[in-house]
C-alpha positions as CSV (number, residue, x, y, z in Angstrom):
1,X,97.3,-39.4,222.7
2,X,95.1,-36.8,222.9
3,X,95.3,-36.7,226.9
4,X,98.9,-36.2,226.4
5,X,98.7,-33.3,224.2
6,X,95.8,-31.4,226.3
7,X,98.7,-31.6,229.1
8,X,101.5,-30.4,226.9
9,X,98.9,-27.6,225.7
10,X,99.0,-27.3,229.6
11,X,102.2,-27.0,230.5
12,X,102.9,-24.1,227.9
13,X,100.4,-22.1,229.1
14,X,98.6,-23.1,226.0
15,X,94.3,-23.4,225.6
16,X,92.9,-27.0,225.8
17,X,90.5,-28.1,222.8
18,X,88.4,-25.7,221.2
19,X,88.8,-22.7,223.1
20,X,89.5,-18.9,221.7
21,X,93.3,-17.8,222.3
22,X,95.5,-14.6,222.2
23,X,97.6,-14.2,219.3
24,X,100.5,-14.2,222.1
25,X,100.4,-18.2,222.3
26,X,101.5,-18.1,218.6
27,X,104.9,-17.1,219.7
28,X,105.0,-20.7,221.4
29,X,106.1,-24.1,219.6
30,X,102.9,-26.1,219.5
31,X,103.8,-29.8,220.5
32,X,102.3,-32.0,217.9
33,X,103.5,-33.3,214.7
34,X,102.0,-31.9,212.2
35,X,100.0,-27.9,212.9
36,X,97.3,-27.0,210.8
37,X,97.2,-23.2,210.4
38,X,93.9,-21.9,208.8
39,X,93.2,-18.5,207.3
40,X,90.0,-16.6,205.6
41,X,92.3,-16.6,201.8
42,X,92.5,-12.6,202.0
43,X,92.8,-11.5,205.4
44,X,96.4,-10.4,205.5
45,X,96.3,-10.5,209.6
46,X,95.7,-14.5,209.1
47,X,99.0,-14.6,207.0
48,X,100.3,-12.3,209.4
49,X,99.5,-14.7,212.5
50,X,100.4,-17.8,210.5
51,X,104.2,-16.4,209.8
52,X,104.5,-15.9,213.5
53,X,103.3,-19.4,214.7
54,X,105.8,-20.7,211.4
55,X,108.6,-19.2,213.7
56,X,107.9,-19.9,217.0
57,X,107.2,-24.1,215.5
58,X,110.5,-23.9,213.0
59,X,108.7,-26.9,211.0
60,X,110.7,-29.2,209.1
61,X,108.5,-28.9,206.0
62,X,105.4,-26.5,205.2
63,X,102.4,-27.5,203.2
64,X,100.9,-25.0,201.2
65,X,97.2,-25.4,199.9
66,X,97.8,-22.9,197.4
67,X,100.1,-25.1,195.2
68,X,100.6,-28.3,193.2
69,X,103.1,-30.4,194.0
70,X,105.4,-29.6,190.6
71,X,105.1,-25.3,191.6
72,X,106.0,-26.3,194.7
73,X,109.4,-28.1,193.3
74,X,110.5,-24.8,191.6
75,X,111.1,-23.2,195.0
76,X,115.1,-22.9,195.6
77,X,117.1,-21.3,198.7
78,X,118.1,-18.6,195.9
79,X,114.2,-17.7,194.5
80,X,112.7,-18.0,198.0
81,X,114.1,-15.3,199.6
82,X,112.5,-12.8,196.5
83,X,108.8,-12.4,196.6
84,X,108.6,-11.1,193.1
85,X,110.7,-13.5,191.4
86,X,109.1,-16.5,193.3
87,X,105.2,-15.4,192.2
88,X,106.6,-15.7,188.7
89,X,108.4,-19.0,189.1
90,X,105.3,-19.9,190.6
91,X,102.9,-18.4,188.3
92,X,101.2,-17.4,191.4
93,X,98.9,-14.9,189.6
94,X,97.1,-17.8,187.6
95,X,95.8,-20.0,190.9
96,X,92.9,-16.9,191.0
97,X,95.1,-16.5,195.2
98,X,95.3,-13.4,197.1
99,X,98.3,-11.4,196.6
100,X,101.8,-13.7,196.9
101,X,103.5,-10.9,199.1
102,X,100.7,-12.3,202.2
103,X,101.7,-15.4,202.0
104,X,105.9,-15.0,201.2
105,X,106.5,-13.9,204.8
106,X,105.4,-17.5,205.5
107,X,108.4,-19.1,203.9
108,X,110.9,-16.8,205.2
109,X,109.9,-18.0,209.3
110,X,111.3,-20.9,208.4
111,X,113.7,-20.6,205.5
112,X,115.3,-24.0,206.3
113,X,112.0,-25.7,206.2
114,X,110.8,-27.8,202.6
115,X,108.2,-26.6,200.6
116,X,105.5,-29.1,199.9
117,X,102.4,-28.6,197.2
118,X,99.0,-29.9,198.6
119,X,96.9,-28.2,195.9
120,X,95.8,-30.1,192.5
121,X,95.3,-29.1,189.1
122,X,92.2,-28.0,188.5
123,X,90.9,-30.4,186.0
124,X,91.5,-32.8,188.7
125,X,89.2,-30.7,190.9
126,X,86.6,-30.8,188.0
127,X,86.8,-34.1,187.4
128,X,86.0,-34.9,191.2
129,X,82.4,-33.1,190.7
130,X,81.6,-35.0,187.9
131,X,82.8,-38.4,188.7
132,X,83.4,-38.2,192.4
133,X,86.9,-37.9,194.6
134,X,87.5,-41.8,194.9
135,X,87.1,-42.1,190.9
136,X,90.0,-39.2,190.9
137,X,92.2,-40.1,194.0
138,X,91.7,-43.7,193.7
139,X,92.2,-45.4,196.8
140,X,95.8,-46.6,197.0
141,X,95.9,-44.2,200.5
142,X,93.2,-44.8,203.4
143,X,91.4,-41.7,203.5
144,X,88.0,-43.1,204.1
145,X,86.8,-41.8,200.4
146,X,85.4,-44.6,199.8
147,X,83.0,-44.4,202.8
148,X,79.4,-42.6,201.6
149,X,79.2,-39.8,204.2
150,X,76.2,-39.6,206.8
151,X,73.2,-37.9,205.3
152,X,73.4,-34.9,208.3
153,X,76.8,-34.4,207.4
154,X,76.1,-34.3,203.6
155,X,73.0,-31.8,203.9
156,X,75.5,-29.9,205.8
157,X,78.5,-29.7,203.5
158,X,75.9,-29.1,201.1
159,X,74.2,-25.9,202.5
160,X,77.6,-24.3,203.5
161,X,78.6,-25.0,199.4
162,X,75.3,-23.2,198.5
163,X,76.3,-20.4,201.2
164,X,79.9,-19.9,200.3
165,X,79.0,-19.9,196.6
166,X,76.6,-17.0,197.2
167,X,73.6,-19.4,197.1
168,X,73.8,-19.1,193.5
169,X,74.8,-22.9,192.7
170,X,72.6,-24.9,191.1
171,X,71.5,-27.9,193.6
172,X,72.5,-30.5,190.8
173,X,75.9,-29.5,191.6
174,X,75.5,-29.6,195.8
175,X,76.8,-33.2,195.7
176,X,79.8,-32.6,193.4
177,X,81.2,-29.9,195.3
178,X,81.7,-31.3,198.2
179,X,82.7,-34.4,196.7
180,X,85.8,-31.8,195.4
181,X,86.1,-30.7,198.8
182,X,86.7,-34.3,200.4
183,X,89.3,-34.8,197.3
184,X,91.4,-31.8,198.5
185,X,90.8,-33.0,201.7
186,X,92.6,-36.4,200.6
187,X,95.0,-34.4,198.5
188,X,96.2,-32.2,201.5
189,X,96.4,-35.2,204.1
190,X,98.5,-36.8,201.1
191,X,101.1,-34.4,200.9
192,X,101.2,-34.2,204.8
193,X,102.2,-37.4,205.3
194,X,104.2,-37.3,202.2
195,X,106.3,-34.2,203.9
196,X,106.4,-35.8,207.4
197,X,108.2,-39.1,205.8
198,X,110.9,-36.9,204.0
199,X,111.8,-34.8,206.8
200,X,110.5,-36.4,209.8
201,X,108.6,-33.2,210.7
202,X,107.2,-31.3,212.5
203,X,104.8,-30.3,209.7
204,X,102.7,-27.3,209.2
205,X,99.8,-27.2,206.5
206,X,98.9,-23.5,205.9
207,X,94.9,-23.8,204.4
208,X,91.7,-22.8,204.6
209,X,89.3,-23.2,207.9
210,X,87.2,-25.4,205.7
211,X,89.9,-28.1,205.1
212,X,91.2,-27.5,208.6
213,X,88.2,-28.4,210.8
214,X,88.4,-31.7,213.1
215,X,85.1,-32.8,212.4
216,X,85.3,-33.7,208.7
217,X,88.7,-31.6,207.2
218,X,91.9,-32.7,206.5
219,X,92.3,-34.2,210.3
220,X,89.8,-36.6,209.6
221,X,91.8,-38.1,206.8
222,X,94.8,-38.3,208.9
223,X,93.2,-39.7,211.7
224,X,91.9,-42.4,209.0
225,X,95.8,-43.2,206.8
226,X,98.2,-42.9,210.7
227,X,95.9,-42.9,213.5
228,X,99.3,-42.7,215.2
229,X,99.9,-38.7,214.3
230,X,99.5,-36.2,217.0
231,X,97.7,-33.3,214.7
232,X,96.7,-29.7,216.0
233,X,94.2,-27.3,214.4
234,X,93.8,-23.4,214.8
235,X,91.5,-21.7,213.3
236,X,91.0,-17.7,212.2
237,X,88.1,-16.3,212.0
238,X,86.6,-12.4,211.5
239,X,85.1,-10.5,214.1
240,X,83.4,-13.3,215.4
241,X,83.5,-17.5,215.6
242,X,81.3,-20.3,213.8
243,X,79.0,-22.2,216.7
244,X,80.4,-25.2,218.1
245,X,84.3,-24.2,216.8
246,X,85.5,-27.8,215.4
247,X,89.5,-26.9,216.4
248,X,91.5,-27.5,218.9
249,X,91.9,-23.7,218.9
250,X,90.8,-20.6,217.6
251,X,91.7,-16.5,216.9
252,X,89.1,-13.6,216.4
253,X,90.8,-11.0,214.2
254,X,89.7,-7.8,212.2
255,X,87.7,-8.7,209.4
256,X,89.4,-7.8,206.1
257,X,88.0,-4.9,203.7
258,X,86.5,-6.4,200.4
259,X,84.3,-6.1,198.1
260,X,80.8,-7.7,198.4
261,X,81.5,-11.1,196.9
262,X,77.9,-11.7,196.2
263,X,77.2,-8.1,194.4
264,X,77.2,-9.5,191.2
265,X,74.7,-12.2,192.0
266,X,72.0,-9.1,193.7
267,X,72.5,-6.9,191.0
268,X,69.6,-5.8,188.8
């Protein structure tokens, strides 16, 4: 299978695995069956990019990270075409996500396409540090949580939790936040497959880099409940690329402009 797609990628004109690509090939349908978009949260040039590749694929369904699978349900042909009366249907504001009017563009690409939620609640989330993601996601769908992970991978996952939370976490909680990340992980792959047997696909699943990498994301846990699904990853990244890129693809954009998200932990 993945011979195949490397000569599909081929025959567009499009990069094989892991290589750096133009924003150009976005404007090409990707031939796999389900896409896997991923975006810094706040760079609106990742929205941006992931509206365009939305058009040029026309999915049959689009997974969104960002909500639950009941916000997701409140989305009609008649509210989805307003931004500002969709982020309140929504209650966009209280999911702590950048501003909705990034991410509307994104339904509008493909206005035909169904909506899915791949986000859970967040006591769900909470739960999953305490107790674990199998005691939250149980295990009526293979998506491996029930296999320990490999102690370089854990002390991995670990550091970049202690990095991306401003090394500010306390290392009793190392374990249980990346025990929450492999429940989303789950979650997302869940509502994948859950889209793809409604519609038939293709499917694309706009998230974050984290939960779109190969090696251990969201892919993994497909390749673990229907081994059978072609699945293609593209990454965004600022200014400039992790080491080793685990995608079968990758942009370099403009960073966005922010504030310091770790001021508050350096401050006097």
């Amino acid at each position: 299978m993945r011979y195949l797609l490397i000569l599909a990628f081929l025959s567009l004109g499009l990069p094989a695995f892991g290589d750096k690509i133009p924003p150009e090939i976005l404007d090409r349908p990707i031939p796999a069956d389900v896409i896997i978009l991923g975006e810094v949260h706040d760079n609106p040039v990742h929205h941006q990019n992931q509206a365009r590749a939305v058009a040029a694929i026309k999915p049959a369904a689009i997974v969104l990270e960002m909500l639950t699978a009941e916000q997701a349900a409140r989305i009609t042909a008649e509210n989805r075409r307003d931004a500002a009366a969709l982020a309140k249907v929504l209650d966009w504001q209280s999911g702590g996500w950048p501003d909705f009017a990034m991410y509307h563009p994104i339904l509008l690409a493909a206005p035909e396409a169904v909506i899915f939620g791949g986000g859970l609640p967040r006591d769900q989330v909470h739960r999953a540090v305490r107790e674990g993601a199998l005691a939250v996601f149980g295990a009526a769908q293979d998506f491996g949580l029930d296999q320990p992970l490999a102690a370089d991978e854990l002390r991995l996952r670990k550091d970049l939790q202690m990095q991306a939370h401003c090394n500010a976490l306390p290392q009793n909680l190392l374990s249980g936040m990346v025990e929450a990340q492999r429940l989303r992980d789950a979650a997302l792959a869940a509502a994948v497959l859950a889209a793809r047997a409604e519609t038939g696909g293709p499917v694309v699943l706009i998230t974050g880099n984290g939960h779109a990498r190969r090696d251990w994301g969201v892919p993994r846990a497909l390749a673990q409940a229907a081994p059978d699904l072609s699945v293609q990853t593209i990454a965004q990244f600022e200014e400039i690329a992790w080491p080793d890129p685990p995608f079968d693809a990758y942009l370099i954009t403009p960073a966005a402009l922010r504030d310091d998200p770790c001021a508050a932990f350096s401050a006097d």
